[in-house]
C-alpha positions as CSV (number, residue, x, y, z in Angstrom):
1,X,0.0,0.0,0.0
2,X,1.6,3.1,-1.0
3,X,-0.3,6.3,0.2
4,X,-0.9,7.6,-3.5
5,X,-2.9,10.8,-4.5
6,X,-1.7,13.7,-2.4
7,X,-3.6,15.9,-4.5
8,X,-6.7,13.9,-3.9
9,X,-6.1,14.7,-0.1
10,X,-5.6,18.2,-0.3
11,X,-9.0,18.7,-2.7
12,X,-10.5,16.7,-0.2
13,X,-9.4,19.0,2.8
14,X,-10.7,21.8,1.0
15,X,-14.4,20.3,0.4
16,X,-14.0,20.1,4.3
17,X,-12.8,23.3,4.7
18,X,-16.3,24.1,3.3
19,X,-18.2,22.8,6.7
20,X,-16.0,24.8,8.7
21,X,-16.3,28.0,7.2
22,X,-20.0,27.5,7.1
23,X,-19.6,26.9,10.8
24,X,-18.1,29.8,11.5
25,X,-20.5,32.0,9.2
26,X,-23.7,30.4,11.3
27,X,-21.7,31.4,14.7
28,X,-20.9,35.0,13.2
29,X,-23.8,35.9,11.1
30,X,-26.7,34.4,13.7
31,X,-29.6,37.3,12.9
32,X,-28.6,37.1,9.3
33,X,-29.0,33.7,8.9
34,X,-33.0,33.5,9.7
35,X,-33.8,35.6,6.9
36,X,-31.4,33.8,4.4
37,X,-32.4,30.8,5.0
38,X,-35.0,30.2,1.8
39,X,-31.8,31.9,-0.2
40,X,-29.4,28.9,1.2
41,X,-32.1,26.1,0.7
42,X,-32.7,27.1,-3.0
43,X,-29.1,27.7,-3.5
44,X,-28.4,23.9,-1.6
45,X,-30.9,22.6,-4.4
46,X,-29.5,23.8,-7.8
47,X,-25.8,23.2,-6.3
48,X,-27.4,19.0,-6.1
49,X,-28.6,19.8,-9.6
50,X,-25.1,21.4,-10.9
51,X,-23.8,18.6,-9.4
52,X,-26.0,15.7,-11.2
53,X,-26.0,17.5,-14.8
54,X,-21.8,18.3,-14.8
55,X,-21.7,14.1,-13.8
56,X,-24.2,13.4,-16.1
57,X,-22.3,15.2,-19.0
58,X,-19.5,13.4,-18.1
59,X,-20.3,9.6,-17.8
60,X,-23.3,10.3,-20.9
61,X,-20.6,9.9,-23.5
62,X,-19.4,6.7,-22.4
63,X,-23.1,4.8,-21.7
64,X,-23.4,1.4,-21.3
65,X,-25.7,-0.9,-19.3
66,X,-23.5,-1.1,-16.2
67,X,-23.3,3.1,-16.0
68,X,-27.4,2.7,-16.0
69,X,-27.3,0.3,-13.3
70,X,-25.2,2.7,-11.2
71,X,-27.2,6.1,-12.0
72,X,-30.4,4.2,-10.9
73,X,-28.5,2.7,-8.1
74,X,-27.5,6.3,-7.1
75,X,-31.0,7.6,-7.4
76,X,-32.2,4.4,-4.5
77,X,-28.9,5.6,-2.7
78,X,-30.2,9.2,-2.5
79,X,-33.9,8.4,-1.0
80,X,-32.1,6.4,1.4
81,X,-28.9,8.4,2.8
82,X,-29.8,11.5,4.9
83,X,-26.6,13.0,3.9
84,X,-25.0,13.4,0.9
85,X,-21.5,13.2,2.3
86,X,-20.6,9.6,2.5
87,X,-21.0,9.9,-1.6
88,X,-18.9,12.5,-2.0
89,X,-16.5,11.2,-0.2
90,X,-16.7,8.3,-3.0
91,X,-16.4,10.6,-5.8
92,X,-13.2,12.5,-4.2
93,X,-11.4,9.5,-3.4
94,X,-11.7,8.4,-7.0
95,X,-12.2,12.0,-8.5
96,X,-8.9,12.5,-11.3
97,X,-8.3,15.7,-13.2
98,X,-10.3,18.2,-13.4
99,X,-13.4,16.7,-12.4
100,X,-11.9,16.3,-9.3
101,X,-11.3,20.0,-8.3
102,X,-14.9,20.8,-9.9
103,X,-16.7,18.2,-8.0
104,X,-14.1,19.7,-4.7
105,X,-15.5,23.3,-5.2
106,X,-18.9,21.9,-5.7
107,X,-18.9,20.2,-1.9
108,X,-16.9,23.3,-0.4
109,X,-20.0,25.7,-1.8
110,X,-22.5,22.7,-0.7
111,X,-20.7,22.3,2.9
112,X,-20.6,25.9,3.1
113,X,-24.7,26.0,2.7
114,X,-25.4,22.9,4.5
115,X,-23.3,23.7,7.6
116,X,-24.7,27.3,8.3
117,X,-28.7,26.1,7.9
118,X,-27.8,23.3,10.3
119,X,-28.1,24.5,14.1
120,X,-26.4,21.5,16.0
121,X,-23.0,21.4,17.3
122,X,-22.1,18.2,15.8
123,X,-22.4,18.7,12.5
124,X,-18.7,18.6,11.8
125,X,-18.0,15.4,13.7
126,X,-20.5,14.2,12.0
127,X,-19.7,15.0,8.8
128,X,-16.0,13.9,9.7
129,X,-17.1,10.1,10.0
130,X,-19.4,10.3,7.3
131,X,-17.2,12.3,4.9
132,X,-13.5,13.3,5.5
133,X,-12.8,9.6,7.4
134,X,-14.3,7.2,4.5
135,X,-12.7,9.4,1.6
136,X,-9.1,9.5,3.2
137,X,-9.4,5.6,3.7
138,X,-9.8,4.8,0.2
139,X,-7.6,7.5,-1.3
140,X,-5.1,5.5,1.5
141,X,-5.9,2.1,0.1
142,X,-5.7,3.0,-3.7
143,X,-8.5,1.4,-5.4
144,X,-7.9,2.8,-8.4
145,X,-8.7,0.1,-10.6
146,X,-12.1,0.9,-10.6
147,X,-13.7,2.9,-13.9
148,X,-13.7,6.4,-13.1
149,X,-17.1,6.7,-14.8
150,X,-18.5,4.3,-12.9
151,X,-18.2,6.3,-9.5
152,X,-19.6,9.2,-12.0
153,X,-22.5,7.5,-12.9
154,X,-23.2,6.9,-9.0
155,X,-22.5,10.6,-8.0
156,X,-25.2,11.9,-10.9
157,X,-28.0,9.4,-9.7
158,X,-27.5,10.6,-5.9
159,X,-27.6,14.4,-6.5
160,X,-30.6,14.2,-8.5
161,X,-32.4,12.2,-6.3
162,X,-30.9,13.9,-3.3
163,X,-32.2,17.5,-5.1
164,X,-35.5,15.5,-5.4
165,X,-35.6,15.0,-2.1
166,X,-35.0,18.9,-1.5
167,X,-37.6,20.1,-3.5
168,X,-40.0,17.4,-1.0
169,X,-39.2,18.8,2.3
170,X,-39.8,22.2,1.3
């Protein structure tokens, strides 16, 4: 095991870096935050949506039977999870290029929203087990042998059905 991808790791400190300064917005900006909360929902939704058309894009070229199995897959994942973390911590670990720091900046912005609507403490322990833990682990065990556009496919499912689920709580 050789610890490979130190890029990987730094993209995926930086989509961390996301929940903390939403953190510290929430603590700073408290009276603010009440009346910006419809602003930060919407803007939560079309970052999922951003997120599932820039995957689709990607893995849409490249279409076969097995990407369909994981995009549906990704939409049963998304009415299932409560968080969207654990999956991105999937797509970083395996993210290359430039569709790594995309899909980075798109869960820094998404962190950054989630972090300051969210009124409990733990949200960054939380989202340390759920997201920063599982992603360093598999960057740290390499399993690159698996088709980038596979993890892709999985990623575009989940945000859609994770914006679905958005657009039902409201």
């Amino acid at each position: 095991m050789v610890f490979l991808g130190v890029h990987t790791v730094w993209l995926i400190f930086y989509a961390y870096l996301g929940l903390i300064l939403g953190y510290l917005l929430k603590k700073i900006t408290k009276e603010e935050m009440i009346h910006g909360e419809d602003y930060f929902r919407n803007s939560e939704l079309v970052l999922m949506l951003l997120i599932g058309f820039f995957s689709l894009s990607v893995f849409v070229l490249n279409i076969n039977y097995y990407l369909i199995g994981l995009f549906i897959f990704g939409l049963i994942l998304g009415m299932i999870f409560r968080t969207p973390y654990p999956i991105f911590a999937i797509g970083l670990a395996f993210a290359i290029g430039r569709f790594g720091l995309i899909l980075a900046s798109f869960v820094f912005v998404f962190g950054l929203l989630e972090s300051s609507l969210k009124w409990g403490r733990n949200i960054l322990v939380e989202n340390f087990m759920y997201f920063l833990l599982p992603a360093l682990v598999l960057v740290y065990y390499d399993l690159s042998f698996f088709n980038n556009f596979y993890v892709i496919a999985l990623i575009s499912g989940f945000s859609f059905s994770y914006a679905y689920r958005i657009i039902s709580n409201k």
